[in-house]
LOLOSE-8295 format. One record per residue (C-alpha): z, y, x. Coordinates in steps of 0.5 Angstrom, whole numbers, padded with zeros to 4 digits, always signed. Layout:
// residues N
ZYX...
***
This chain:
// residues 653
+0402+0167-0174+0395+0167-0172+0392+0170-0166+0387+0175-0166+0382+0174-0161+0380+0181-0158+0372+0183-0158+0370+0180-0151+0373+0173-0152+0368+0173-0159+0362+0175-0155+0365+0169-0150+0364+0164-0155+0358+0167-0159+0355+0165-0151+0357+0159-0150+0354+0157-0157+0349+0160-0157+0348+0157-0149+0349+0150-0152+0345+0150-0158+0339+0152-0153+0340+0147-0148+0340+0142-0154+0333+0146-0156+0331+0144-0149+0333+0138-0148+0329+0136-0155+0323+0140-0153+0323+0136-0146+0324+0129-0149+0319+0131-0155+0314+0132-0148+0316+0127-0145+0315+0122-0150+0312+0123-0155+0306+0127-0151+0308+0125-0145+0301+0120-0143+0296+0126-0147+0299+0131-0142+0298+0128-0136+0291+0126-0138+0289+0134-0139+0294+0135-0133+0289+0129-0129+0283+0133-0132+0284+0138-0129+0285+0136-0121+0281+0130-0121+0273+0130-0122+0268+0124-0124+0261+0125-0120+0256+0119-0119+0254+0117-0113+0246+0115-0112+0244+0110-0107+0238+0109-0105+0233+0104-0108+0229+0099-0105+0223+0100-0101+0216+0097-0103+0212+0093-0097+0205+0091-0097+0205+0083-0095+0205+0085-0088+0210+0090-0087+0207+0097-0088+0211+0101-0092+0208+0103-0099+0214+0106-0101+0221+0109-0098+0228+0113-0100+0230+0117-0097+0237+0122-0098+0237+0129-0099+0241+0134-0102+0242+0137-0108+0246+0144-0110+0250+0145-0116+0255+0151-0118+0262+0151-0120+0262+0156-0126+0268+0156-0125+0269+0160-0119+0263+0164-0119+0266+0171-0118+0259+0176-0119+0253+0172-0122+0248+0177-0122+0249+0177-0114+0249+0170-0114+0243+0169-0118+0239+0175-0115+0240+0171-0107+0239+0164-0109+0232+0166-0115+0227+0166-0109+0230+0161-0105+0230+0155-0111+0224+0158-0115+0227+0160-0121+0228+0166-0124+0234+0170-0124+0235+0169-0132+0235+0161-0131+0240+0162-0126+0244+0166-0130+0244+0162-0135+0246+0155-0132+0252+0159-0129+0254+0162-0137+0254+0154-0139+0261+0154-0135+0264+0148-0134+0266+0145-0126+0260+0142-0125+0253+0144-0127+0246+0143-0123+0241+0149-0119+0236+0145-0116+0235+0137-0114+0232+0135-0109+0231+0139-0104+0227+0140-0098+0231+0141-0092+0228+0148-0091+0232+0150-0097+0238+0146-0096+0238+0152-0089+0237+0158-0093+0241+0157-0098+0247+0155-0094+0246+0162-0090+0247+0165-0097+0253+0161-0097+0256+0163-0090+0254+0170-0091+0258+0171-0097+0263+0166-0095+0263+0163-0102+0266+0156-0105+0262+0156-0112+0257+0152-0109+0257+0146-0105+0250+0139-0105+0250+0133-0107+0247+0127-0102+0241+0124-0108+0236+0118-0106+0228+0121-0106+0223+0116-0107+0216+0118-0102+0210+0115-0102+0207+0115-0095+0200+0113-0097+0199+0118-0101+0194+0116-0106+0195+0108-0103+0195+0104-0108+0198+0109-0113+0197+0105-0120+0200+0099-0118+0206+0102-0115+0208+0108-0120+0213+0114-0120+0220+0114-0120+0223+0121-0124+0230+0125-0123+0235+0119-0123+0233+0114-0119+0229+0111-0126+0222+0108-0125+0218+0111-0130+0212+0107-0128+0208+0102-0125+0212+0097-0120+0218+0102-0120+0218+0101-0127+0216+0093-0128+0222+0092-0123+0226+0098-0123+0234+0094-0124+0232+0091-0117+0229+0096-0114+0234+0101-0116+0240+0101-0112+0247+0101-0115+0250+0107-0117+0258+0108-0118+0262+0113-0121+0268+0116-0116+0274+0120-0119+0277+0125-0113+0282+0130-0114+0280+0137-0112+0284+0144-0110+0283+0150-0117+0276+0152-0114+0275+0145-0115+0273+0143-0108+0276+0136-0106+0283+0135-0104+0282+0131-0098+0276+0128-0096+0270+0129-0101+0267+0122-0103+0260+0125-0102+0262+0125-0095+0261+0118-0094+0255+0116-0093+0257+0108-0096+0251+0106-0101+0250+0100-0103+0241+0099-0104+0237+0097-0108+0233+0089-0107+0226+0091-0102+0220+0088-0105+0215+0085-0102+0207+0086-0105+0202+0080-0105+0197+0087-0103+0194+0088-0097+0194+0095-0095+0188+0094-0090+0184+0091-0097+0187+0096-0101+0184+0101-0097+0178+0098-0095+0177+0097-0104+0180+0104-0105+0175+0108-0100+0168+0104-0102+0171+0105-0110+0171+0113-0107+0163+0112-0106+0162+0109-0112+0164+0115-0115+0160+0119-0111+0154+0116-0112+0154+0113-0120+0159+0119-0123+0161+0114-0127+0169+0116-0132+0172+0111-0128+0172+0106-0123+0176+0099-0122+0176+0093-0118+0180+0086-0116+0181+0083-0111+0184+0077-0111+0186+0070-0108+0184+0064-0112+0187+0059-0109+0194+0062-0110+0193+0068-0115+0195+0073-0110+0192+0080-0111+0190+0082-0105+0188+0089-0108+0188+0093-0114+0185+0100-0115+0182+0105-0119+0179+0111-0119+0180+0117-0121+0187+0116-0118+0193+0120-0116+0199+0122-0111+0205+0119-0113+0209+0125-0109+0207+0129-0114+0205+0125-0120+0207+0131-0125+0202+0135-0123+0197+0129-0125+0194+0127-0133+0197+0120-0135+0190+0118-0136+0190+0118-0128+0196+0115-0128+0194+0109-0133+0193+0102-0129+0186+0101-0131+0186+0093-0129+0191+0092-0133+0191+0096-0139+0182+0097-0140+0180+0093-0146+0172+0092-0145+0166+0089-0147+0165+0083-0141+0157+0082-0143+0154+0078-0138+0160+0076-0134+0162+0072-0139+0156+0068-0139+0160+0064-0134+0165+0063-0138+0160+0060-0143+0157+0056-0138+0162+0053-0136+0164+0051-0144+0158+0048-0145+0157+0044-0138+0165+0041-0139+0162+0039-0146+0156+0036-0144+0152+0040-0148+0148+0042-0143+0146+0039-0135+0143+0045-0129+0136+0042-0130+0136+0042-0137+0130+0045-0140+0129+0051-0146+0124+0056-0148+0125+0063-0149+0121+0066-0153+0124+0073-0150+0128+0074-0157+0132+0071-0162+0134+0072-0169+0140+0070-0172+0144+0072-0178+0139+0077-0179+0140+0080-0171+0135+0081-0166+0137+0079-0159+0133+0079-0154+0133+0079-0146+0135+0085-0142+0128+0086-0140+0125+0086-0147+0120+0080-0143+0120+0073-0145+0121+0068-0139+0118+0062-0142+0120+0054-0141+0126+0056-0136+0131+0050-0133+0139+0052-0136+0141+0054-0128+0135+0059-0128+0138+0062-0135+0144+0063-0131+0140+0066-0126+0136+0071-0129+0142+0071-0135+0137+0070-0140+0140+0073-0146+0136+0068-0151+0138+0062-0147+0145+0063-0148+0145+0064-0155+0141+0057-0156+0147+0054-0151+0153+0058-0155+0150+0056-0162+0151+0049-0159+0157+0050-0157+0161+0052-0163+0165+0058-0165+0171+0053-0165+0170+0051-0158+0167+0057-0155+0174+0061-0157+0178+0054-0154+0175+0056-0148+0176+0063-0148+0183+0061-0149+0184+0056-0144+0180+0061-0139+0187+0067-0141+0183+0072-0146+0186+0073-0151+0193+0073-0149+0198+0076-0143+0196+0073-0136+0204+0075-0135+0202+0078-0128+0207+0082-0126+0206+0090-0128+0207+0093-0134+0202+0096-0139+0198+0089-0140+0193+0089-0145+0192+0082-0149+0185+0084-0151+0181+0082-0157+0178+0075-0160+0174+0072-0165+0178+0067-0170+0174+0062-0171+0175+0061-0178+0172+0068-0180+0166+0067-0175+0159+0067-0177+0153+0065-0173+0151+0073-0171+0159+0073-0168+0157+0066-0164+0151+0069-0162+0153+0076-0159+0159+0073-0156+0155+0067-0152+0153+0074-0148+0160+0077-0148+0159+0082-0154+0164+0083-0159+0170+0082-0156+0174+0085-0150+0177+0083-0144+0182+0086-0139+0180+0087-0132+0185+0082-0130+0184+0077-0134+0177+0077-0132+0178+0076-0124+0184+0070-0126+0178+0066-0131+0173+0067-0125+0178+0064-0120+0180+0059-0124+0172+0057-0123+0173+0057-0114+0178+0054-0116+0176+0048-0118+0177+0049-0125+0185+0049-0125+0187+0057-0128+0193+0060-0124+0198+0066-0126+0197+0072-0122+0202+0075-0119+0203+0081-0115+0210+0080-0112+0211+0076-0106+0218+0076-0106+0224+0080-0105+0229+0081-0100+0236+0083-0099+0239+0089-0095+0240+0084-0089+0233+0082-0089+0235+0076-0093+0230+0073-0098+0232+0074-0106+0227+0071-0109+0220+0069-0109+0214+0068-0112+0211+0062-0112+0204+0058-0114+0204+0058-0122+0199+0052-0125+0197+0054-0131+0193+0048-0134+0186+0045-0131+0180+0049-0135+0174+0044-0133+0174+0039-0129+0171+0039-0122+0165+0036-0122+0163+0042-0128+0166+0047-0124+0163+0044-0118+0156+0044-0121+0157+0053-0124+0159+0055-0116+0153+0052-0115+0148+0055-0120+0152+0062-0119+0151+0061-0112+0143+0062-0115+0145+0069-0118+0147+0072-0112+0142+0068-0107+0135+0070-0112+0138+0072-0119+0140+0079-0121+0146+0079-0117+0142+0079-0110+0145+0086-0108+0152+0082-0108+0150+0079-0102+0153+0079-0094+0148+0076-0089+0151+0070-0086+0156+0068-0093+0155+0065-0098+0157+0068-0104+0157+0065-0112+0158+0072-0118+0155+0074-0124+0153+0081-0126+0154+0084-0133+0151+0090-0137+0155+0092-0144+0154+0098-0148+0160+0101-0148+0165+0102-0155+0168+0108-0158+0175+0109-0157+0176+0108-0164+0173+0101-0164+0168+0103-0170+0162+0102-0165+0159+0103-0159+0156+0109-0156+0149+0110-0155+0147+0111-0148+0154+0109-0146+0154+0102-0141+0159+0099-0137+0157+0095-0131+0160+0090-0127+0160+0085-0123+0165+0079-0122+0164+0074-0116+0167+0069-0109+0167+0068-0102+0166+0063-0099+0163+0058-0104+0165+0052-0098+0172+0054-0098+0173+0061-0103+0178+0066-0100+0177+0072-0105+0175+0074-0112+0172+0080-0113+0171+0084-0119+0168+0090-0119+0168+0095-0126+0163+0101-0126+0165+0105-0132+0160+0110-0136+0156+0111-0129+0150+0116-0131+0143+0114-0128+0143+0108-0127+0147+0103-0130+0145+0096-0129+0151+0091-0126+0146+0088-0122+0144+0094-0119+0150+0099-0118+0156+0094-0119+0154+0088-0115+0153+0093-0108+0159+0096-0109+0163+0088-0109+0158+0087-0104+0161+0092-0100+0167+0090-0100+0166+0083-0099+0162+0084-0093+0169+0089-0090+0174+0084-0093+0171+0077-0090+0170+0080-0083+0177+0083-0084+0179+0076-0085+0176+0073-0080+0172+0069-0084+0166+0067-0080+0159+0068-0083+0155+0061-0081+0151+0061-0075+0151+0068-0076+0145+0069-0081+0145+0061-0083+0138+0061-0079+0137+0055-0075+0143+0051-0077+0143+0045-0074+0142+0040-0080+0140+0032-0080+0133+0030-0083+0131+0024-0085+0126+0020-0080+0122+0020-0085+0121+0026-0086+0121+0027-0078+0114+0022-0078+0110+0027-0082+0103+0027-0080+0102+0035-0076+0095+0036-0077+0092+0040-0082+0092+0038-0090+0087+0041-0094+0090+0044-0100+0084+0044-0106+0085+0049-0112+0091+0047-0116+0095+0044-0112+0101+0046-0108+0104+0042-0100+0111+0041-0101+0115+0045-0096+0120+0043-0091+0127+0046-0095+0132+0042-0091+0136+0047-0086+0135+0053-0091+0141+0057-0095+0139+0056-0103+0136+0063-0103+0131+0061-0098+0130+0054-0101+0128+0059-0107+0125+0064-0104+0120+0059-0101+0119+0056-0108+0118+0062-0111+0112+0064-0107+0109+0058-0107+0110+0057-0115+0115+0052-0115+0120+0050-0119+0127+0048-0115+0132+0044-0119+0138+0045-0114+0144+0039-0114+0151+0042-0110+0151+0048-0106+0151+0049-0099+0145+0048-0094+0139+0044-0096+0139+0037-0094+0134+0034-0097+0129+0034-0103+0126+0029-0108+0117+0030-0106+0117+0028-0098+0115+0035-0094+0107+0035-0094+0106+0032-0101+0100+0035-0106+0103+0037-0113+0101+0041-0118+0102+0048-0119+0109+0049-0122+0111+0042-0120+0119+0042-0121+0122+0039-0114+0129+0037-0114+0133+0040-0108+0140+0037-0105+0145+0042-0102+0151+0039-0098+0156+0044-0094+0157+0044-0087
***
């Protein structure tokens, strides 16, 4: 017989049932949790308490040769919202709008973005940094909190600023130096994950606490901030004075391939680079591609002296101008200079003379040297933004193309690559890379990594750059570079005048020049090349004549700054051994009939004086070496005819 269950042990059993059939539920939705979602829960779950925020630390410092700081990083804080927390965003943007310099509307705006982590303002000066925690303290909130960031500052200001560059949000180099070698410089940013409370703030102690970085390698530059001062403050006054669009100068060591400066003006401020053109921020010494003109010649002087094509004593004739391929080109005065020796049309830069020359040469050996010289190609110097600047092919040339780059015509040039080609001549012919890195050091003041001398191949021979430092020494001591000369130094150059190409290249624009003057010192032991570029000066645009007084300038401050001793002060009265013979000389009067001209004493002169006296006297000197006369060819009291070519030889002391 069966027992009937009364109503509660039914509604028992329906419980029990029902609890069990709900446990199993349970346990399935737990282990469903557990193990099948269970790792994508919990990365949610880490998401929520952990935060992922890099840490900056600060870049490297940038020294001149010496040790002067030309770029440093310093730490400052930056402010961010947590969107998350921020109770009235109308309040919170109206406090902070005057103090960040942003208007309320931005503000708002960043907030509405949500999320935990969203930047107000970067950077900020430690004045705002104090008033904007006061807003914190007076509301007392956790929505805002700073961030310790790496700032670059230039101490120099303007110094240097081209060669140095800007560095931008981020720790990222944007040009310049700070952007050539921006992986070393840049120091080693890490990404922290930390755990934070609801509101987001760290659990514990906050890794933006810890001030432990890890920086960027130092750099040190082969410039001399003292030279580069000296370079940039005379560049200040060329501008005032010839209102050109720009100007640019080099100064550099031959002998190493150091640049000791670079500068150019118009320039800027790196702290503020943003308020600046990127014109104004362009490296002209690197990246201007300009007709060279008579600054060239130099180069074509020394093809033509390598290859035996021509000696200084060598004569031609100048008929004042030439005609090739249907081309007239004549000198830059329009006048003809007659029958004149080769190191005089190097002297007076005898347009017509180094047409004869260059046609001998050839278009194939003239392009040879161009290239050996480094036109035509990257020098490799260590700045970005070089320029290759533009060659003849040697097979498309024709005798006009010959012709007008024998006078640096119809090609272009880098101001780089011209002062590395006219080193390569103080060099005694060997070309070397030129570099602007010293070396880099680690934090603890170790060196990384430095640069050494680089040999890029002997151009011409010794003896035929011996024989071009000595005939441009002429140029500067009575040819159209005197206004380069520093009294009591020696000093070899070439001055040039190029009419200037439109920015498209399709011509040139009349009445546009490009003055310049690229010369060294001291020739007995060259210490520095100069090259000076006046580009678009309104007046007077002659190279000789605005150029050369400004690369005299800073030959005179650089070689004094130096140390560089002038000779006996002025050169006069150099202690020098003559020849008995000349001693013995008879000491009374001789009497000169019409015609005829007494040789002179020339020994103990400097090679402008020997010329100066020769050319009073109308005689033609044919100089041999450099230096300080120690002999000549007619003995001293001589009668000669008017025009007599006397050879004078010249010896360092």
């Amino acid at each position: 017989m069966a027992v009937k269950r009364n109503p509660v042990q039914k509604r028992i059993a329906v419980f029990i049932f029902a609890l069990v059939g709900l446990i199993f539920i349970l346990a399935g939705r737990v282990a469903w949790i557990q193990v099948v979602q269970g790792d994508l829960l919990a990365m949610k779950a880490k998401r929520q308490v952990e935060e992922s925020r890099t840490l900056q630390s600060p870049r490297g410092t940038i020294y001149d040769r010496n040790g002067r700081e030309l770029a440093v990083s310093i730490l400052v804080k930056s402010l961010y919202v947590d969107p998350e927390v921020v109770k009235d965003p109308e309040t919170l943007a109206a406090e902070l709008a005057p103090i960040l310099k942003m208007s309320e509307q931005d503000i708002r705006g960043r907030i509405a973005d949500g999320g935990r982590f969203v930047w107000l303002k970067r950077m900020l000066e430690p004045d705002v940094v104090a008033r904007v925690k006061a807003v914190i303290e007076k509301y007392n909130l956790n929505c805002l909190n700073f961030v310790e960031e790496s700032k670059r500052y230039y101490p120099n200001d303007a110094l240097a600023s081209q060669v140095l560059g800007f560095v931008g949000m981020d720790d990222v180099g944007l040009d310049g130096m700070e952007l050539a070698e921006d992986e070393v410089l840049k120091a080693k940013s890490s990404e922290q994950f930390l755990s934070t409370d609801t509101y987001g703030r760290p659990i514990f102690n906050s890794v933006f606490s810890k001030n432990t970085y890890e920086g960027g390698k130092d750099l040190y530059l082969t410039i001399d901030s003292n030279i580069q001062f000296i370079v940039e403050q005379t560049l200040e006054k060329a501008m005032v004075d010839t209102k050109p669009r720009a100007v640019t100068a080099v100064v550099m060591n031959p002998k190493n391939g150091e640049i000791l400066a670079m500068a150019n003006r118009p320039t800027y401020n790196p702290n503020e680079f943003y308020k600046y053109s990127p014109e104004e921020w362009r490296n002209r010494a690197v990246s201007f591609v300009y007709e060279p003109g008579s600054t060239f010649k130099a180069i074509v002087a020394a093809s033509a002296l390598q290859e035996g094509i021509v000696t200084p004593e060598k004569r031609f004739v100048d008929p004042g101008y030439v005609m090739v391929s249907g081309r007239r080109i004549q000198n830059w005065n329009g006048e003809s200079y007659g029958n004149v020796s080769f190191t005089d049309i190097i002297k007076n830069s005898i347009n017509t003379g180094f047409v004869q020359v260059g046609m001998q040469v050839g278009a194939q050996k003239l392009n040879d040297y161009a290239h050996a010289f480094g036109f035509g190609a990257l020098t490799g110097i260590e700045l970005p933004g070089e320029e290759y600047g533009i060659l003849f092919d040697p097979k498309h040339m024709r005798d006009s193309d010959i012709a007008t780059m024998s006078i640096g015509q119809s090609i272009a040039v880098t101001p780089v690559q011209l002062a590395t080609a006219i080193s390569a001549i103080a060099n005694k012919g060997m070309l070397l890379k030129p570099t602007i890195i010293k070396e880099f050091r680690n934090s603890d003041g170790s060196i990384s990594k430095s640069s050494e001398v680089t040999q890029v191949r002997q151009v011409i021979e010794e003896d035929t750059a011996t024989k071009l430092i000595s005939m441009l020494e002429q140029v500067v001591a009575s040819g159209g570079g005197t206004k380069a000369a520093v009294k009591g130094y020696r000093i070899a150059g070439k001055t040039g005048t190029a009419e200037k190409l439109k920015d498209d290249g399709s011509g040139y624009l009349s009445g546009h020049y490009i003055a310049s003057f690229a010369g060294f010192a001291p020739v007995e032991d060259p210490q520095i090349t100069v090259l000076v570029i006046i580009d678009d000066p309104n007046g007077i645009y002659y190279g000789g004549q605005i150029a050369a007084p400004i690369a005299g300038e800073i030959f005179e401050q650089v070689l004094r700054y130096l140390n560089i001793k002038p000779l006996n002060n002025d050169l006069e009265g150099a202690p020098v051994k003559r020849p008995l013979a000349q001693l013995q000389q008879p000491a009374k009067p001789i009497q000169v009939p019409p015609g005829k001209v007494l040789v002179p004493d020339f020994t103990g002169k400097t090679m402008r004086q020997v010329a100066e006296l020769a050319d009073s006297l109308s005689l033609i000197v044919l100089p041999e070496g450099s230096g300080i006369a120690q002999r000549q060819s007619i003995p001293v009291n001589t009668l000669v005819d008017n025009g007599a070519e006397i050879t004078v030889y010249f010896t360092g002391i």
